[in-house]
C-alpha positions in Angstrom: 0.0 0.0 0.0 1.4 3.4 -0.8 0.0 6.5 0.8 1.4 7.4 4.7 0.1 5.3 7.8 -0.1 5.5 11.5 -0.9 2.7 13.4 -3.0 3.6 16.6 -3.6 0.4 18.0 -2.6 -2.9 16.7 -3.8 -6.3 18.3 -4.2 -9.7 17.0 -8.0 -9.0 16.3 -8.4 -5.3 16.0 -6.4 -2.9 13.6 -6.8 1.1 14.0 -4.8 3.4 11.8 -4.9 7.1 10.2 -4.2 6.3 6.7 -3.1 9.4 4.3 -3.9 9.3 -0.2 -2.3 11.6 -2.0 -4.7 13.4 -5.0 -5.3 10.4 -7.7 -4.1 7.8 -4.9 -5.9 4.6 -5.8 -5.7 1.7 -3.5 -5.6 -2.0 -4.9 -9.4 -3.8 -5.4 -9.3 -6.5 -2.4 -11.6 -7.4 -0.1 -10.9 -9.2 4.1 -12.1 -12.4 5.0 -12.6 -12.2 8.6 -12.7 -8.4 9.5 -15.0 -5.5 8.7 -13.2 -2.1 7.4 -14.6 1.2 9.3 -14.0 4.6 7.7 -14.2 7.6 8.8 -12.7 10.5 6.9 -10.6 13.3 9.0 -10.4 15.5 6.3 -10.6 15.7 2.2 -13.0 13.2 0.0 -12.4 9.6 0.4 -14.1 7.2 -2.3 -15.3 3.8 -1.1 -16.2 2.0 -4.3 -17.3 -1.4 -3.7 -18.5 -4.7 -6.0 -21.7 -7.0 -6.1 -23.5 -5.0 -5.9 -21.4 -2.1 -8.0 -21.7 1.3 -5.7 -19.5 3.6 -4.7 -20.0 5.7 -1.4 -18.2 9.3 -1.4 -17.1 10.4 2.0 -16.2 14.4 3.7 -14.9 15.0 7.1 -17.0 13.3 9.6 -18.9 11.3 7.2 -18.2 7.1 7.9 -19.0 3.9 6.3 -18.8 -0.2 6.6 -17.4 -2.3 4.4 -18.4 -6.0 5.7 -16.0 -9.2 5.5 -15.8 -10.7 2.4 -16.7 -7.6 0.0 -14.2 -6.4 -2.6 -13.7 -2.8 -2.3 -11.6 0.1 -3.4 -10.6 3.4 -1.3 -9.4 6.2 -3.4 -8.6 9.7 -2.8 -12.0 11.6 -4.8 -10.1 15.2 -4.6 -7.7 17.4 -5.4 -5.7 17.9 -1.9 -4.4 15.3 0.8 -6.9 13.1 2.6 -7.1 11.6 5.4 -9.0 8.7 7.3 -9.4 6.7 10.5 -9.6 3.0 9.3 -10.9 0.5 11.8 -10.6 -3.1 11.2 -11.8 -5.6 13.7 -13.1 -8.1 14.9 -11.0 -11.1 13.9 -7.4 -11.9 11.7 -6.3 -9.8 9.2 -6.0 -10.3 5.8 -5.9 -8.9 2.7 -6.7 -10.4 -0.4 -6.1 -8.2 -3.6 -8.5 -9.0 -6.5 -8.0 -8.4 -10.6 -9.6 -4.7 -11.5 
């Protein structure tokens, strides 16, 4: 993954980090098997776009959403300055499983 992290807290069922994309940052289509991703954007647009069903969910400062186990997903940056966002994984082991685009 490209893009700046900071790990908060880090156990072997819960993840919670402050992850930063660049303008144009795309991360890779992948989905978890066994934990949920929590967003919640701290500042800038965040994209969430997500498969079966095909949606994509834009976020603003304060603004969250749930992607559930098992759904391939993509988070991109959606403006044209720095964003940030809180990304809470949990409950169970991480994993993550990139998929073809």
């Amino acid at each position: 993954m490209s893009g700046t992290e900071e790990v908060i807290l880090k156990t072997k069922d819960v993840s919670v980090r402050v992850l930063s994309l660049e303008p144009e940052e795309v991360l890779p289509w992948h989905f978890h098997s066994k934990v949920a991703d929590n967003m919640f954007c701290l500042s800038g647009e965040i994209l969430v776009r997500l498969r079966d069903p095909d949606e994509q969910i834009t976020l603003r400062q304060g603004q969250r959403c749930e992607v559930r186990q098992g759904r391939v997903h993509q988070v991109a940056n959606g403006g044209t300055t720095s964003a940030q966002y809180l990304l809470v994984q949990g409950v169970g082991k991480y994993d993550f499983n990139t998929v073809n685009s």
